[in-house]
LOSE-67692 format. One record per atom (N, C-alpha, C): x, y, z. Coordinates in steps of 0.001 Angstrom, whole numbers, plus 524288, in hexadecimal, padded with zeros to 5 digits. Layout:
# LOSE-67692
XYZ/...
//
This chain:
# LOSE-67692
4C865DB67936DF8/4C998DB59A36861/4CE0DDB92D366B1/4D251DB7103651C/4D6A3DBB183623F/4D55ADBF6D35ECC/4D6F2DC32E35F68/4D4A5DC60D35B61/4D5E4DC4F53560D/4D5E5DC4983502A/4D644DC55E34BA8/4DAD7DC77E34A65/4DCEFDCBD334E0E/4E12CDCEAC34B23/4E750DCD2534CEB/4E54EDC7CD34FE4/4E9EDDC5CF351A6/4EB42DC24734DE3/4EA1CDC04B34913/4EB38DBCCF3456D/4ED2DDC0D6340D2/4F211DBD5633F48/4F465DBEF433BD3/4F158DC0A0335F2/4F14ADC46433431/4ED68DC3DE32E3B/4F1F7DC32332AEE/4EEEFDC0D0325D4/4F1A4DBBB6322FC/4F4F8DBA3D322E4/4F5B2DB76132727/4FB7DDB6D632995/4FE7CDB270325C8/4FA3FDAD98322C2/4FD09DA99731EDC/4FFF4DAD773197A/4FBBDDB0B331A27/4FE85DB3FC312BE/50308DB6B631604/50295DBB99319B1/507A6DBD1C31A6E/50CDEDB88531AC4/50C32DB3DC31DA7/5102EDB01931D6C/5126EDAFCC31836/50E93DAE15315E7/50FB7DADBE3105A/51287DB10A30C23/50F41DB63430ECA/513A4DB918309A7/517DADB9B230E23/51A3FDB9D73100B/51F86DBB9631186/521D7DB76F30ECA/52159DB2FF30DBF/524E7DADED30AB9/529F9DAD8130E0E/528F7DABA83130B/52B48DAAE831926/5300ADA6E73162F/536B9DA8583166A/53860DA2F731669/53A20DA2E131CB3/5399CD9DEF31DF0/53A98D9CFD3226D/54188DA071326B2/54691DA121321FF/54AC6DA3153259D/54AD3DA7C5323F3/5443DDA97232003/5440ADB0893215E/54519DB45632402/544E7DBA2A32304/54467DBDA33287D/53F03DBFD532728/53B7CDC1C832931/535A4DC30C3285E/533B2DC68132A21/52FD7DCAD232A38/5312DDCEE832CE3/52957DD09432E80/527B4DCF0633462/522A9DD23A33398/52259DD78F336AB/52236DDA1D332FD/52213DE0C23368B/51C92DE02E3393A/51906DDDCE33A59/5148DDDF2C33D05/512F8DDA6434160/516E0DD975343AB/51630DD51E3472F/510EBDD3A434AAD/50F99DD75B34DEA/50A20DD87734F31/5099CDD52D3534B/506D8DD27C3534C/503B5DCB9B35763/509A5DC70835463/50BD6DC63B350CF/50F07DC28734E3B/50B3DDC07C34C88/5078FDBFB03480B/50748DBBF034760/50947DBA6B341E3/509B4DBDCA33EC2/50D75DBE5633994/51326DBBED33AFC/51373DBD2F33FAD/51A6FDBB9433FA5/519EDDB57934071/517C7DB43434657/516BADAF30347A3/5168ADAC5634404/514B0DACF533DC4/5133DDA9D6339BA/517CBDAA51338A6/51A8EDAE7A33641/51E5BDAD7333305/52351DAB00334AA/52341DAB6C339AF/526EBDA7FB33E5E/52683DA23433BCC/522B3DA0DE33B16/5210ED9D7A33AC3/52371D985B335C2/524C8D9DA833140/5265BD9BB232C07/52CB4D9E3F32CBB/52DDCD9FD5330D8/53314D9E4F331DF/536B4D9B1633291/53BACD9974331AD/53F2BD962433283/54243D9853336F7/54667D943F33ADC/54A33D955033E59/54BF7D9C7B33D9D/54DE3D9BE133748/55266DA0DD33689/54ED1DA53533372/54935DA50233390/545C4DAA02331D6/546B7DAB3833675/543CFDB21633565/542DADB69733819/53EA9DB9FA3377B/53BB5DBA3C33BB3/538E2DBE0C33A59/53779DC41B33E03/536A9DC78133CB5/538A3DCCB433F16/53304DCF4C33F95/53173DD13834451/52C7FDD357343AA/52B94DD91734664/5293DDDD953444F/528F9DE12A346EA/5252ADE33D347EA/5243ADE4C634CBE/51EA0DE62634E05/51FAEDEB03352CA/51D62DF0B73523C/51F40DF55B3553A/51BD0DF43E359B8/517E4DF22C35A10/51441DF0A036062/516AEDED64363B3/51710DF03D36815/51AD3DED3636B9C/516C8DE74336D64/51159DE81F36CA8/50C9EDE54D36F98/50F01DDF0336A05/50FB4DDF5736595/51116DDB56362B3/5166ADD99E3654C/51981DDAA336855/51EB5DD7C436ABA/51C3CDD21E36DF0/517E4DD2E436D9A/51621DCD673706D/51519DCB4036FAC/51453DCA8736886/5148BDC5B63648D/51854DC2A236322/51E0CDC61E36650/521E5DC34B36251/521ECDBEF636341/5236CDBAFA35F93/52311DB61D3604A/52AC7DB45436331/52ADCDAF9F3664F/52F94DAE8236713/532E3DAB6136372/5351DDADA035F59/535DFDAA1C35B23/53C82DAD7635B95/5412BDAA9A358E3/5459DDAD5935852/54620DAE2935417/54252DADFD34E4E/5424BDAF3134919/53F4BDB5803488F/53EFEDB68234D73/5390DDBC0E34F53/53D85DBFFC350FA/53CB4DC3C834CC4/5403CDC7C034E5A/53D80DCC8F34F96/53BDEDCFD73539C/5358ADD3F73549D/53974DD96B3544C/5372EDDDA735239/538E1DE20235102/533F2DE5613537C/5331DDE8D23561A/530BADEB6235895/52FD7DF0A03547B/52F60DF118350D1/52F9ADF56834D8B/52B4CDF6EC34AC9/52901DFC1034840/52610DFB473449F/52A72DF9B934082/5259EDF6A833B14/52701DF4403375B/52A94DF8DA33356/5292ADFD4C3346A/52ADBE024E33172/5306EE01AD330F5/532B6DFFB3336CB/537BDDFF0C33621/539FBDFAAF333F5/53886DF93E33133/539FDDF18132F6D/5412CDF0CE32E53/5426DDF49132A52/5459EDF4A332893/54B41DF50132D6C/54B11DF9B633001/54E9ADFA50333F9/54DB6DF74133848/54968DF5D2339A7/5491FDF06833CF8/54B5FDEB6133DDC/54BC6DEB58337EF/54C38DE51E33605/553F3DE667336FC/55500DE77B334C5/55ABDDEA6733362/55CF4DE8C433912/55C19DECD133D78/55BBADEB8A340C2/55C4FDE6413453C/5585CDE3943430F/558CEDDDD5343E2/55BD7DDA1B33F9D/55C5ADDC3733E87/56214DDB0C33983/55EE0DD802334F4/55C66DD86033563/5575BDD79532ED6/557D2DDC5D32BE4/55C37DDA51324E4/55B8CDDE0932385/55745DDD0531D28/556C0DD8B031C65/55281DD65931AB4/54F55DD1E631BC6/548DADD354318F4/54679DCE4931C2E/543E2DCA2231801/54101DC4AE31737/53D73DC239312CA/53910DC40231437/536D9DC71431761/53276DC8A531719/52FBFDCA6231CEE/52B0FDCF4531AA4/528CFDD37231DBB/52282DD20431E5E/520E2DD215322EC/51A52DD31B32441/51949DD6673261A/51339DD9CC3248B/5139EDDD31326D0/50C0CDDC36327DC/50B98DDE2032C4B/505DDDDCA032B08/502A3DE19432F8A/50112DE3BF32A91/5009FDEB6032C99/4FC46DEA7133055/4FC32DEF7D33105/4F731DF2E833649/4F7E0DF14A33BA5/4F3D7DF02E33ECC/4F365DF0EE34402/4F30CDEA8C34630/4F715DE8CD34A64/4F74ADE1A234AB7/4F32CDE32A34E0A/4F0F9DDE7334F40/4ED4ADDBEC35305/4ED24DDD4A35760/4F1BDDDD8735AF9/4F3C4DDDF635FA4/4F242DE3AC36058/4F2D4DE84C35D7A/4F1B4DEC0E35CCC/4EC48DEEC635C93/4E7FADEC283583A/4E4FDDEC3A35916/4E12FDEB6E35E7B/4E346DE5F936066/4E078DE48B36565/4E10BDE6A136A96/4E619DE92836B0E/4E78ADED5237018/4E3C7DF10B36F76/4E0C2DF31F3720B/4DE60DF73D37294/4E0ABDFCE2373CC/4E413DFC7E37706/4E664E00BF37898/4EA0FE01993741C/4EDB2E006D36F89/4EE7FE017A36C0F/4EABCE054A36761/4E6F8E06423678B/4E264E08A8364AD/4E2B9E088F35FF8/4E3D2E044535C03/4E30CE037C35811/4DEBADFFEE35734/4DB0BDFE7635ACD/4D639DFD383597A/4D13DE00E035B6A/4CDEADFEFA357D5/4C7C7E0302358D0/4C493E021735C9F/4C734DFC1435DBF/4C34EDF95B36137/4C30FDFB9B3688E/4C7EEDFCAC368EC/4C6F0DFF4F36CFF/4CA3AE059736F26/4C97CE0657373D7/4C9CCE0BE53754D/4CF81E0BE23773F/4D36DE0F45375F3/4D908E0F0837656/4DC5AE13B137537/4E05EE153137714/4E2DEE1A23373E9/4E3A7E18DE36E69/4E2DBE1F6D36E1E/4E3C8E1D5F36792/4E8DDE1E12365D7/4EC29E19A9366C1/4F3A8E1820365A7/4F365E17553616C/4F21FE118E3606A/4F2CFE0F0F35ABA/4F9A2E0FC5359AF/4FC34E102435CA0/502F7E0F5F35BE8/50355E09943598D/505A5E07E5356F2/5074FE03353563F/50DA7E01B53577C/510A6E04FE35985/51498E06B035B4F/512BDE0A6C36170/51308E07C6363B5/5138DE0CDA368CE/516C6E108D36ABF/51A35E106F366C1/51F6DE14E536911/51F71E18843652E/51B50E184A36188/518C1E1E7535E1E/5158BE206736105/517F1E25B235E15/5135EE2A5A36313/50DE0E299A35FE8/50D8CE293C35CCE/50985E2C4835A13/5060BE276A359D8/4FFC5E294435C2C/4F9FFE250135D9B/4F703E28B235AC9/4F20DE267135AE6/4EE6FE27C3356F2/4EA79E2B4435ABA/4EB5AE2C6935F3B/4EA18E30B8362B8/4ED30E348336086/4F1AAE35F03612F/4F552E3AB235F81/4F429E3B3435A0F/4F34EE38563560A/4F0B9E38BE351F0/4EB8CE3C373512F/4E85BE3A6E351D2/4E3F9E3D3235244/4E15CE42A3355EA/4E430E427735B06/4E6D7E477535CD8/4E997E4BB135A3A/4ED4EE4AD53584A/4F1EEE4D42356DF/4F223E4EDE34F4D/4F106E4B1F34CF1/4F0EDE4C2E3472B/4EC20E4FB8345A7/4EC88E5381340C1/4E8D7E55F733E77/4E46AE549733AEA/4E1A8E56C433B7D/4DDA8E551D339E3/4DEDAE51D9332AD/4E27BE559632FBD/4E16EE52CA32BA1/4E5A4E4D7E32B80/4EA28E4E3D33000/4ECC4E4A2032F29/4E8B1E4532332BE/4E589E4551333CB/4E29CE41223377A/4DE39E3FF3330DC/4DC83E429332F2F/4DA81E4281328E3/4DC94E3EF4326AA/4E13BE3F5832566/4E500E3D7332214/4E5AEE368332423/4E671E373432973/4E785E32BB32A2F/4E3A6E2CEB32A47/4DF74E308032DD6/4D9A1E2D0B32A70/4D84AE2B9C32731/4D96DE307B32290/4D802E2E6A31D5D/4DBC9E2AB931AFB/4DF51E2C1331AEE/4E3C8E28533192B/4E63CE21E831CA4/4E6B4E2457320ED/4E774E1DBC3240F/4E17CE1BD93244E/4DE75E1DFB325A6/4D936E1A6B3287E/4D674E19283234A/4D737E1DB531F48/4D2FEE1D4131AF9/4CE82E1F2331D6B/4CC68E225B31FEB/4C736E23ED3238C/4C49BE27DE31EC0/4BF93E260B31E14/4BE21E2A7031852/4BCACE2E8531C59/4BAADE2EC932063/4BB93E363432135/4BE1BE37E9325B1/4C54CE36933240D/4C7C1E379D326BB/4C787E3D15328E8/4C67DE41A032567/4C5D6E468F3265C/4C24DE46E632AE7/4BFF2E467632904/4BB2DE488032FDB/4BC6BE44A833297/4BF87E3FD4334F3/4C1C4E3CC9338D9/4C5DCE3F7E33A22/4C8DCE424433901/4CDE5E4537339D1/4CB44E4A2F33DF0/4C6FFE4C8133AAD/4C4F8E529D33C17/4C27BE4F7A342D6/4C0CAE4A7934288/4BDD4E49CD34662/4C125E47C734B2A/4C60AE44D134947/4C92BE45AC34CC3/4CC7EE4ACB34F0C/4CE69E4CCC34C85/4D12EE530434EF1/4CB1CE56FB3516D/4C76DE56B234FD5/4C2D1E586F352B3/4C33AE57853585E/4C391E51EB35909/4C2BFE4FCB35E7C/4C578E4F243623B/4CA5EE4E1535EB4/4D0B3E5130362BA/4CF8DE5641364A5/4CD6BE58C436268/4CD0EE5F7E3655E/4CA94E5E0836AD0/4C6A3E5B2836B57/4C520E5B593706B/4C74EE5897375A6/4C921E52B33704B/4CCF2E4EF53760C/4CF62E4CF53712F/4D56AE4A1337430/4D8D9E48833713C/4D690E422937148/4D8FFE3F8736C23/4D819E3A8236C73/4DB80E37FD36FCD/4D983E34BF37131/4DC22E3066375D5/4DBD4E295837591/4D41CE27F3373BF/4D61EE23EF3734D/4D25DE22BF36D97/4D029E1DA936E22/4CDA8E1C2E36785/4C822E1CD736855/4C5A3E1CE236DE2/4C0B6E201536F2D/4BF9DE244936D4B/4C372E293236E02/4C194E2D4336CEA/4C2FCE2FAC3678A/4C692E2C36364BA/4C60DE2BAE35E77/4C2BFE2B8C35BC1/4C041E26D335E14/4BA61E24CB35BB0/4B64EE282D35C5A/4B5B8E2A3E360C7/4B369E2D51362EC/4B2DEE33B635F7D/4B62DE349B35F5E/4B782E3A7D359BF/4B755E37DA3555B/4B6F0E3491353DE/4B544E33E234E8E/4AFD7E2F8334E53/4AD15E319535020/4A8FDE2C05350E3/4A4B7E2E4234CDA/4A45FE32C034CD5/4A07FE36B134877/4A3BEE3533342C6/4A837E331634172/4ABEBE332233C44/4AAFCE2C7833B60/4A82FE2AC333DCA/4A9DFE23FB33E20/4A365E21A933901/4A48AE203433580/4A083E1E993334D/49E53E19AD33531/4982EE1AD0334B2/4946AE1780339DD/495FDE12183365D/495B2E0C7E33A89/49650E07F633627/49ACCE07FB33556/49F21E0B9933642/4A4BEE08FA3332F/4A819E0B81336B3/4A714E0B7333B60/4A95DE0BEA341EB/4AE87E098134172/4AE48E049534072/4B433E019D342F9/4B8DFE045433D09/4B647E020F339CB/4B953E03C8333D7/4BCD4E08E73344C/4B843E0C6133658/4BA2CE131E335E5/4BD48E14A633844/4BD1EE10C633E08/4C102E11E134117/4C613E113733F61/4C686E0A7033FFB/4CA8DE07DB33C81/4CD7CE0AF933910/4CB5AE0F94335F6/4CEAFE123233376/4D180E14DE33540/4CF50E18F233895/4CFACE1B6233B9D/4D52DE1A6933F39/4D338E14A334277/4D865E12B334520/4DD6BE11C634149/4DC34E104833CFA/4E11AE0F6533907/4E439E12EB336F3/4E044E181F33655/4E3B8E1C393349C/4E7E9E1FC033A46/4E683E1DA433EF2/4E9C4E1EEC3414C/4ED65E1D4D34131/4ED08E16C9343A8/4F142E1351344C8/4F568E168B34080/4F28CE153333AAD/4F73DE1490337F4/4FB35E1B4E33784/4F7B5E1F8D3398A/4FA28E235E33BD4/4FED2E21EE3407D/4FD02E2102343C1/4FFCFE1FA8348ED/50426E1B6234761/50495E18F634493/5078DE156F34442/50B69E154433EAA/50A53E1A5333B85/50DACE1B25336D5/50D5DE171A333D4/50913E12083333F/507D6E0D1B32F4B/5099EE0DB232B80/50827E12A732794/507B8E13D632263/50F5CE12D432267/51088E166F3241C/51544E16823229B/51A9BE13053266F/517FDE106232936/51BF5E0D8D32A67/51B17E070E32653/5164FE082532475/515A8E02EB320ED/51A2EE036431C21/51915E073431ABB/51E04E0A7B313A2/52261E08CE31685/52556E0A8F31C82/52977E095231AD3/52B2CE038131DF0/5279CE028731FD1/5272DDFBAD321BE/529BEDF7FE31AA2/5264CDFB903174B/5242FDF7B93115B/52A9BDF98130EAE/52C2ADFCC330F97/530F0DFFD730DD5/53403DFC9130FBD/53677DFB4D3142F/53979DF7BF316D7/53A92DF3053145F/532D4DF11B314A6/53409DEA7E312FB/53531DEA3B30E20/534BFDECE630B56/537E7DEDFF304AB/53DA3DEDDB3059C/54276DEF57309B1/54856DEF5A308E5/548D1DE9AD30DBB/54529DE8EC31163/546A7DE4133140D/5460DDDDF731276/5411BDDCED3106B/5415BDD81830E12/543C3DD5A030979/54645DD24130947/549ECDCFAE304C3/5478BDCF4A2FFB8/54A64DCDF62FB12/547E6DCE292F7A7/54414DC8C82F730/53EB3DC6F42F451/53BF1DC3D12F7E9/53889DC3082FAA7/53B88DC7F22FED9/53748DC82330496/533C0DCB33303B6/52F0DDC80A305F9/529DCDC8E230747/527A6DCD8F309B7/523A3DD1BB30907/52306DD44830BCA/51C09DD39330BE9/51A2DDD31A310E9/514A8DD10531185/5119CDD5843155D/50E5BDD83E314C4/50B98DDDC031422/50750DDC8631599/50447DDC3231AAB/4FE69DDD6D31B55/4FB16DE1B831D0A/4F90EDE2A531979/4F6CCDE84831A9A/4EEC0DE74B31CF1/4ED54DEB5F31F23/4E913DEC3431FE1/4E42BDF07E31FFB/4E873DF53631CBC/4E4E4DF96B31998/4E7C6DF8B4315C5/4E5DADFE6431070/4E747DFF1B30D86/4ECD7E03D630E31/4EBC0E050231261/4F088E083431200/4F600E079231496/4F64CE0193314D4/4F9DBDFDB23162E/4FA73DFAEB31057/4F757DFA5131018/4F63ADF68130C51/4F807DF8F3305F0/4F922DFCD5305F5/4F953DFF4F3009E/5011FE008C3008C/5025EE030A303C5/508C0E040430356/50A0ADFF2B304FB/50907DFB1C30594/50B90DF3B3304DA/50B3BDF2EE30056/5053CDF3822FDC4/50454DF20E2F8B0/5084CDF4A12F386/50773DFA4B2F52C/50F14DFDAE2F215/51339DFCC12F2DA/5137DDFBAF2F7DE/5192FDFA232F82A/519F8DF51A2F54A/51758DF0C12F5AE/51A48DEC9C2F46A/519EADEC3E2ECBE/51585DEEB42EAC8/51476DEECC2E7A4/5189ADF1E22E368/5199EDF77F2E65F/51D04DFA962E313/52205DFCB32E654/52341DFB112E9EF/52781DFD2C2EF13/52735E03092F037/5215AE05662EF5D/52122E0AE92EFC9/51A70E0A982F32E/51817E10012F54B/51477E0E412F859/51173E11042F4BE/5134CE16712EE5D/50E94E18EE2EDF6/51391E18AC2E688/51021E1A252E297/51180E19432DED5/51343E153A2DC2D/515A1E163D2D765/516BFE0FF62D50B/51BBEE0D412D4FB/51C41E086C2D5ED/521B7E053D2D500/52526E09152D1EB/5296BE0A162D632/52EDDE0B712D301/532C3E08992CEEE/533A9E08B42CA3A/537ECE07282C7AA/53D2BE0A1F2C595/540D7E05962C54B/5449FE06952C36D/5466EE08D52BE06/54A9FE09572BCCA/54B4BE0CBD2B77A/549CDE08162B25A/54976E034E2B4D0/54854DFFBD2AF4B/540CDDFD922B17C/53E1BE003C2B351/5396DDFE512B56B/5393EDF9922B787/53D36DFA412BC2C/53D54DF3542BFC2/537E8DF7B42C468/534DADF5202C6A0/532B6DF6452CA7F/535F0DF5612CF69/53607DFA7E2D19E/53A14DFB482D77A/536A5DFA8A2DBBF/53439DF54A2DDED/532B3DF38F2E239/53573DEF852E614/533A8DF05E2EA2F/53616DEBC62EDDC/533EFDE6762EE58/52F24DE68A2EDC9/52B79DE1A72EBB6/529C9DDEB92E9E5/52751DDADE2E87A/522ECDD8FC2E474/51F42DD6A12E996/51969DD90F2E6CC/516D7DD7B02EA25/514F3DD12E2E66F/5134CDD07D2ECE9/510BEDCA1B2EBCF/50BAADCA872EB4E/50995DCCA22F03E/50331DCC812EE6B/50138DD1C42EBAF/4FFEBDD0332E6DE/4FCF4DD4732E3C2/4F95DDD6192E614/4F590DD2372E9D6/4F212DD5492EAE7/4F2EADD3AA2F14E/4F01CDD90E2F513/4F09DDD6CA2FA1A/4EF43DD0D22FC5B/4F0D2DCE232FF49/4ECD8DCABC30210/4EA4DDCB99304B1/4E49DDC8FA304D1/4E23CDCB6630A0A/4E103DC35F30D2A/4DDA1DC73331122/4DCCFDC104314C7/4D95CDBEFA311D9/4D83ADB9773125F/4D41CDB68631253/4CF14DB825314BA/4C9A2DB67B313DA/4C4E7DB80C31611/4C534DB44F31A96/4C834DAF7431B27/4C862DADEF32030/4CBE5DB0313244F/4CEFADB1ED32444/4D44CDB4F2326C6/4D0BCDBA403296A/4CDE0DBDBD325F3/4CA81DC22C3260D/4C71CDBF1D32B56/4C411DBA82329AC/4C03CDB98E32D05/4C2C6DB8CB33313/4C882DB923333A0/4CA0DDB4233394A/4CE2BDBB3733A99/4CF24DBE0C336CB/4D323DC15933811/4CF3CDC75633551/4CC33DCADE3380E/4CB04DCD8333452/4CF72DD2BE333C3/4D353DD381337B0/4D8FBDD5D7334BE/4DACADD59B32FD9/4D983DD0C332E2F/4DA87DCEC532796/4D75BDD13B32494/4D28BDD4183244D/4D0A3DD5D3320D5/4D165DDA2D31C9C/4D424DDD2D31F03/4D709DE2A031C24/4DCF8DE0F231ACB/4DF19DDCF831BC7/4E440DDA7131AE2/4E5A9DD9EE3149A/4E9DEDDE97312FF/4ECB6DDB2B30ED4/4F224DDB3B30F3A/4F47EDD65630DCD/4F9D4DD3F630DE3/4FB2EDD2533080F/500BBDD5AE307B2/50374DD6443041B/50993DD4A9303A4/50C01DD1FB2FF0D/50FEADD03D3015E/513D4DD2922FB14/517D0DD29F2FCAD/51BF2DD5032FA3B/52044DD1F32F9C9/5239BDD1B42F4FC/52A61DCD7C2F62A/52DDBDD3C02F391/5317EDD2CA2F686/534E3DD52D2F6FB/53983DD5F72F0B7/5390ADD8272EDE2/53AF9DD9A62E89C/541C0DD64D2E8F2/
//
């Protein structure tokens, strides 16, 4: 049986808000398995384009053989000088569809899942030094605090921090066994997979700089897309989910809409959906990836 996380989540609404014209240029920074692109290929004409970037070398084996498929090997962080590059110096529209693809999840030896025993990498890029072993090794106790509480949301990040640097004293971490293993006394009984899950999230998004390669991913698609163009946003926490919701809302990630000397509001945006979308209860039932999913879409000021 395929797994679940090989299907695109809401793949008809993302189509949709991008408002595809067929001799567009289109842009999905999160290529993954293709299946976002494959679609939008789809609502292409002869003289569209579409440009996709994905930093896992293991996604080069989706590309599809199309001559409208232009593949950029990059993180999305770089959008702007990328595109340039490939001589795109504007586009009608951006997808972005956050966190961890499928392909990722299901490798084991990648260790961004709970399900089984693996180093603990979690690179989403393999040519960064920095894994979530050297992490938890290497960082202090209150910066391992900090990061729990704030990426994972873990309510007692404090004594998960104390209980990791405890257990480094005796052996260094190595793989997701002996993670679990030093914190198995911190794990609340009944909410095993959940606790972890945080746990794994507040690394990744350590190891992989998420937070802030999203700001200036969102920064980018504000000077690249035309006026018009679409910008289509899927998030799957809240702390993805909240600097999309500022940016498009006020072109800033923390305070209020800037104005001008006659009170014009100084944004790059207007958002479309007031409120997130989420999936359908049938989509949830056939895809449960879709359940924490919200997608947000933006036109270009």
């Amino acid at each position: 049986m395929e797994n679940n996380y090989h299907v695109p989540v809401m793949l008809q609404p993302c189509i949709d808000g991008l408002n595809i014209k067929p001799d567009g240029v289109y842009v999905d920074v999160t290529f993954g398995g293709g299946g976002h692109s494959r679609e939008i290929l789809k609502h292409l004409g002869p003289k569209g384009t579409l440009i996709a970037f994905d930093q896992d070398p293991d996604a080069q084996a989706n590309i599809p053989a199309d001559d409208r498929f232009v593949f950029i090997d990059q993180n999305f962080g770089f959008l702007k000088n990328n595109l340039r590059l490939k001589g795109f110096r504007q586009v009608d529209g951006i997808l972005a569809d956050l966190g961890v693809s499928s392909h990722q999840f299901d490798v084991p030896e990648r260790g961004f899942s709970i399900r089984h025993n693996a180093d603990l990498d979690m690179r989403m890029d393999q040519h960064r030094n920095l894994t979530a072993a050297e992490i938890l090794n290497t960082y202090t106790e209150d910066k391992l605090h900090k990061i729990f509480g704030i990426y994972g949301e873990v309510k007692n990040a404090k004594s998960l921090a104390r209980a990791v640097v405890t257990a480094r004293l005796e052996k260094p971490f190595t793989d997701i066994d002996s993670l679990k293993s030093a914190i198995s006394a911190n794990i609340p009984k009944g909410k095993e997979n959940k606790y972890l899950a945080q746990v794994f999230q507040a690394l990744r998004i350590e190891v992989n700089a998420e937070i802030q390669v999203l700001e200036d991913f969102l920064q980018q698609a504000a000077e690249v897309l035309k006026p018009g163009g679409h910008l289509v946003v899927m998030s799957y926490h809240s702390l993805e989910d909240r600097p999309v919701k500022n940016f498009m809302a006020k072109g800033k990630f923390q305070g209020e809409v800037e104005k001008d000397f006659f009170g014009n509001q100084q944004k790059p945006f207007n958002v479309i959906t007031r409120k997130a979308i989420i999936a359908t209860d049938e989509e949830i039932a056939q895809n449960n990836r879709a359940r924490s999913a919200k997608l947000r879409i933006a036109e270009k000021i």
